[in-house]
C-alpha positions, 0 to 999 in steps of 0.5 A, a space after each residue: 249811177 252815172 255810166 262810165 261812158 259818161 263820165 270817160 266823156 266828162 273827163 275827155 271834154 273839161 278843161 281843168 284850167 277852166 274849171 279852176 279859173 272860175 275860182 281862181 285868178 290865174 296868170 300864164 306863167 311858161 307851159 303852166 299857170 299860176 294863181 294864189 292858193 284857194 285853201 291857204 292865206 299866202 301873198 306869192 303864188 303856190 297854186 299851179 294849174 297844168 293844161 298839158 297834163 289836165 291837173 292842178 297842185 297846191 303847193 302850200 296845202 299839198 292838195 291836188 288833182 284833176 278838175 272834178 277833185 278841185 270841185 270836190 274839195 272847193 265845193 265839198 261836193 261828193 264825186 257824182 255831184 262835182 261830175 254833174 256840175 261838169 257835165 252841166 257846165 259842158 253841155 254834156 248830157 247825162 246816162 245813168 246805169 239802170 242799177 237797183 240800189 238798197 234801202 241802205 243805200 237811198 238812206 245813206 244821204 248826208 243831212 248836208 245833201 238833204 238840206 241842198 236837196 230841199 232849198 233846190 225843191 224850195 227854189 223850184 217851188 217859189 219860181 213856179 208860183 211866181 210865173 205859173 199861180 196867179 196870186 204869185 203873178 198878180 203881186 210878186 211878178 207885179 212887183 219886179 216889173 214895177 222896178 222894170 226887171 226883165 223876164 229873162 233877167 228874173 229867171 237868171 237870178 232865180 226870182 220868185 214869190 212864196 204865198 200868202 197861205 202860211 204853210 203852203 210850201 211846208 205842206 208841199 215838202 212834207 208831201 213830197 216825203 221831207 221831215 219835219 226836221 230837216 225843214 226847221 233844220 233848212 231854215 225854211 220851216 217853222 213848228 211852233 206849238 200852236 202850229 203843228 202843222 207848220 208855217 212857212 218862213 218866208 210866207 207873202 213875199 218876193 225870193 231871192 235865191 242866195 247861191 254858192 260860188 257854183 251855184 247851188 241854192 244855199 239859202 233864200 233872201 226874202 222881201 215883203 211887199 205890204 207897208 203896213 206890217 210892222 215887220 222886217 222889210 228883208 227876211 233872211 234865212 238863219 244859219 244853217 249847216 249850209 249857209 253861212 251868210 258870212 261866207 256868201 256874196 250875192 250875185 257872185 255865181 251869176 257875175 264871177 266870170 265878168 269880174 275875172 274877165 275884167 279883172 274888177 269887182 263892183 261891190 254894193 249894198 243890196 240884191 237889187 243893186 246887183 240885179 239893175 246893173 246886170 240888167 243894165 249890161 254891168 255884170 262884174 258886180 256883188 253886194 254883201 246883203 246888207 251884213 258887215 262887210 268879211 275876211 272870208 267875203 273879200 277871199 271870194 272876191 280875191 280869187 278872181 281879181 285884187 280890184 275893187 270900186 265900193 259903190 255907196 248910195 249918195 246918201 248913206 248914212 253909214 258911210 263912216 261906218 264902211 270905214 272899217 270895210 275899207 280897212 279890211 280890204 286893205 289888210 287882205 292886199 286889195 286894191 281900192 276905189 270908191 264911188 259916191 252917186 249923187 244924192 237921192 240915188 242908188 246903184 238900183 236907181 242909177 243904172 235904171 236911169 242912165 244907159 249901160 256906157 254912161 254908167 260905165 264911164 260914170 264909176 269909172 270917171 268918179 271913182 275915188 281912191 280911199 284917201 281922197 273918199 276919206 278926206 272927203 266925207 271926213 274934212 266935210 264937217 270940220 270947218 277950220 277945226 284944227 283938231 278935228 283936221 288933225 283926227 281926220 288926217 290920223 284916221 286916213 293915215 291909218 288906214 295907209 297903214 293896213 296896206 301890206 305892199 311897203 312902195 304902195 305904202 310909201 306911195 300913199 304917204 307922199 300922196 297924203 303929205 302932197 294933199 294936205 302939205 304936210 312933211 313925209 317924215 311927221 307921217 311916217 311916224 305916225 304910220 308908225 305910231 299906228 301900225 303899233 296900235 294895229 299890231 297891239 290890237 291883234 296880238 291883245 285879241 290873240 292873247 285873249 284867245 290863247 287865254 281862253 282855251 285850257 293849256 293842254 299837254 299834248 304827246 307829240 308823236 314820233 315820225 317812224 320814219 324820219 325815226 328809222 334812217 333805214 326804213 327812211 331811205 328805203 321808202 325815200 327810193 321806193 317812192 322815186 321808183 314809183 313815180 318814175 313809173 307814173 311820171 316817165 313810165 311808157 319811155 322806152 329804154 335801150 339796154 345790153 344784156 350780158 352778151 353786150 346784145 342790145 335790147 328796148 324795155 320800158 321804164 314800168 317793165 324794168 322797174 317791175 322787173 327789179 320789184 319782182 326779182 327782189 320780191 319786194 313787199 311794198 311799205 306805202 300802201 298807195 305805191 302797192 294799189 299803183 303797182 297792181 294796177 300796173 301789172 294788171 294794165 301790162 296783162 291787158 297790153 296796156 301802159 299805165 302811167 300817171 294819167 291813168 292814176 290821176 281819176 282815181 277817186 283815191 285821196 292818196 294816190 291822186 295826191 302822189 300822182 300829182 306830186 310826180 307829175 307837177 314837181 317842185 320845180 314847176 313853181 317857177 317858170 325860169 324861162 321868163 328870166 332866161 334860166 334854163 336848167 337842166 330838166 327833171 327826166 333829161 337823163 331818165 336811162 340814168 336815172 332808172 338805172 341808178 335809182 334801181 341800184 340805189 333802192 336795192 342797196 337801201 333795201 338791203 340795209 333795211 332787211 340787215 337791221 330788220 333781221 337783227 332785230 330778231 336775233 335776239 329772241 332766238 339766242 337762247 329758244 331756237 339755237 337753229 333759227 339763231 345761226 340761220 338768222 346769222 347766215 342770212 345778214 352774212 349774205 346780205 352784208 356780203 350783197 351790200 359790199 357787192 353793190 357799194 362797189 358797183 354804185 361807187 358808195 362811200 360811207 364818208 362822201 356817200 352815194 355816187 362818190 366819184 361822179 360828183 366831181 
């Protein structure tokens, strides 16, 4: 277990604009930044990251919190994982409580844990055959030093060699106390059943680690080096509960602070491409392993930049097929350049060739937008064809009509119409005739869906609260206490007592109070755990308001501090176009005041219908029960009167009548 000093000193030295940055693209914007949200497709900015106040908000999901939740719920990392990838990060070294733990305890991993586990143990394994055995030495580290990789280069990404015995590492994690299970699971191991034993998968061949965005070994690219097998150049692992190679870009843990540094991202073919332009200086760079290009790939890539330059070997026979590519990134707002090296070379080759500025300057000289690398390979063939020209010219215009901006849109039409000297008016309407087919299309796939999946009818709960005005309001208040407390809780108020004698109190200290003299039991579970943990800071002489509350690893709690302390309102930097509105908290000595009042009016209401509610089981069994029952909404409806005098209550113009004028 990681001791308290240690993670005390995590969360006192992580910045949580750092943290969040390697995720997501992040502008200034005021006091704050702002980025799109990592959880939830949106086209406007609803993610907000608070340096100041060390927490982040998503406005479009309603998650939120501290550095370490955000790894938590990117990563699906457990705390102590998400705080040793801090520490890791930090240089901060980790001190562990000596504590036994029970069997119960040790076997409590996830399968999920289990399989990082073991790809970490298999990671290690590779590495340390290709540097340290001499069969791993001889053919794999030969073999990437024949394509001229450096040491360091080799250890940066992780290379390494599995051997020629067909179950040397199965034997080794079977050893080591992993199942049989677990490795056929992982991808790693096969059990035929010739083969009890086990085979390794990717036995007689150079690794290529696959890692995750914070870099944990998700599954294993695989290269065979014999040329007279008749077998898969590149094995990959399967499908597991970890690895989803649809979700995964290579190269993008070791490259995504260069791409968010230059805000472009160089997308290729092949691990190796990525691995010569690193080594070459070029760092800003992934490759999508060989698969289909995906919506949830360019998401990745989204977070960190909207520029993308497509590097194609010169000659790619499947071009045409990356058409579909392009389109894709298109429909996901990307901006797009395209590169084509000369013939007989590959990103691999090239950089290998030409020193790191030329092969800057190269891509970024010859880089084409998507009309004019359209255009090209497309009118290459066609002669003076003018169908064909016709079908070229409709297949570039319907790529126009994926982008989702409308000036970029009408931007690239009037490019088009000057490339080709054709009227703007004949291609909007064949945009237009083309965004229908697309908007066809989607809604045919969606229909099929829908038809898919049985109609069920579904009882659709009541909201109890929004059900109840009463209990409504008075949770409304409860909340806005509460995160007065979290959000303004230490600010010292200058109140008078009955002899009009001056006197200071806290915002906590007269809160509580007003909880304590009504004797309030709390409605929201997480406002009771806040309160007690209060009351136990003031025994202790000790303030605790929202920063206190937002490293409790506590969901709920976390995500109401959250909201109290990142407001609605931080969404908008209203400074930038010279608005400045009034500030939540300005007038907070009113605020309290008021709001106490307010909540106390509320909570007698809801004790008046609650208590009328049980009167009528006591008319006719308990005649005394009955009449104290009376008496009690007597009083409390006299408190009521009381109280709507004093907060100047109208039931026509509502609370605070005459003050609105």
């Amino acid at each position: 277990m990681i001791s308290k000093q240690t993670i005390d000193k995590i969360f006192s030295t992580i910045r949580v604009e750092e943290i969040v940055g390697e995720y997501v693209q992040l502008k200034r914007a005021g006091s704050n930044y702002k980025g799109l949200s990592p959880f939830h497709d949106e086209k406007s900015p609803s993610f907000v990251v608070s340096p100041s106040k060390q927490i982040w908000k998503d406005f479009s999901t309603g998650k939120g919190g501290t550095a370490i939740s955000f790894l938590m719920e990117i990563e699906n990392f457990t705390y102590p994982e998400a705080l040793r990838h801090a520490a890791k990060k930090y240089g901060i070294e980790i001190e562990e409580d000596q504590k036994d733990f029970s069997e119960e305890a040790k076997n409590a991993q996830s399968e999920r844990d289990i399989l990082y586990k073991i790809h970490e143990i298999a990671n290690d394994f590779f590495q340390n055959f290709l540097w340290e055995v001499e069969e791993g030495k001889a053919i794999g580290l030969s073999y990437f030093k024949e394509r001229e990789l450096r040491d360091d280069i080799i250890k940066k990404f992780q290379l390494g060699y599995s051997p020629e015995k067909k179950n040397a590492f199965t034997e080794y994690a079977l050893e080591k106390g992993y199942s049989k299970e677990i490795l056929e699971k992982s991808g790693l191991s096969i059990f035929p059943e010739n083969s009890p034993a086990g085979i390794d998968r990717f036995r007689e061949r150079v690794m290529f680690p696959i890692h995750s965005f914070s870099g944990r070994v998700l599954g294993f690219g695989a290269r065979i080096l014999k040329n007279n097998v008749k077998t898969a150049k590149y094995l990959n692992s399967p499908e597991t509960e970890i690895y989803h190679k649809s979700n995964v870009l290579y190269g993008l843990n070791q490259s995504k602070q260069a791409i968010s540094r230059k805000n472009i991202c160089l997308l290729v073919e092949g691990y190796m491409d990525v691995i010569s332009l690193h080594m070459s200086g070029i760092e800003n760079v992934v490759a999508s392993s060989g698969t289909s290009l995906t919506t949830e790939q360019i998401k990745l890539i989204k977070r960190l930049t909207e520029n993308v330059t497509i590097l194609f070997d010169g000659d790619n026979a499947g071009i045409k097929a990356s058409f579909r590519s392009i389109d894709m990134l298109l429909t996901e707002g990307m901006n797009i350049r395209v590169l084509l090296f000369p013939d007989g070379d590959d990103p691999d080759s090239f950089a290998r060739k030409h020193p790191q500025e030329y092969v800057e300057k190269f891509i970024e000289n010859q880089a084409m937008d998507f009309i004019d690398f359209k255009a090209e390979i497309l009118l290459k063939d066609i002669g003076d064809d003018p169908i064909k020209r016709a079908e070229a010219i409709r297949d570039i215009v319907k790529s126009v009509g994926f982008v989702q901006n409308a000036l970029k849109r009408e931007v690239y039409l009037k490019q088009v119409s000057n490339k080709f000297g054709l009227s703007e008016q004949s291609l909007f309407n064949e945009l237009d005739v083309q965004r229908q087919v697309n908007q066809n299309q989607t809604q045919h796939v969606q229909q099929q869906k829908e038809n898919a999946a049985p109609v069920k009818m579904e009882i659709v709960p009541l909201d109890e609260e929004k059900g109840d005005p009463f209990l409504f309001e008075v949770l409304f208040m409860e909340n806005k206490l509460v995160d007065h407390m979290l959000m303004f809780g230490d600010i010292v108020l200058k109140r008078k007592d009955e002899k009009d004698e001056e006197y200071q109190i806290t915002v906590i200290e007269e809160i509580l109070h007003h909880f304590d003299e009504e004797q309030y039991e709390f409605l929201v579970k997480g406002n009771e755990i806040i309160i007690s943990q209060v009351k136990e800071g003031i025994q202790n002489d000790e303030l605790r308001s929202g920063n206190f509350f937002v490293t409790f690893m506590d969901e709920d709690i976390t995500t109401k501090v959250v909201d109290a302390l990142l407001p609605l309102d931080d969404l908008e930097n209203w400074a930038s176009r010279n608005i400045f509105p009034p500030n939540y908290g300005d007038k907070i000595a009113e605020q309290v005041k008021g709001d106490v009042l307010l909540h106390k009016y509320r909570y007698i209401d809801y004790l008046i219908t609650e208590t009328a509610k049980e009167l009528e089981q006591y008319r006719d069994s308990d005649v005394a029960k009955y009449f104290e029952l009376i008496q009690k909404i007597t009083l409390l409806k006299q408190a009521s009167m009381r109280l709507s005098e004093i907060i100047e209550y109208s039931p026509i113009k509502g609370i605070y009548a005459n003050r609105r004028k």
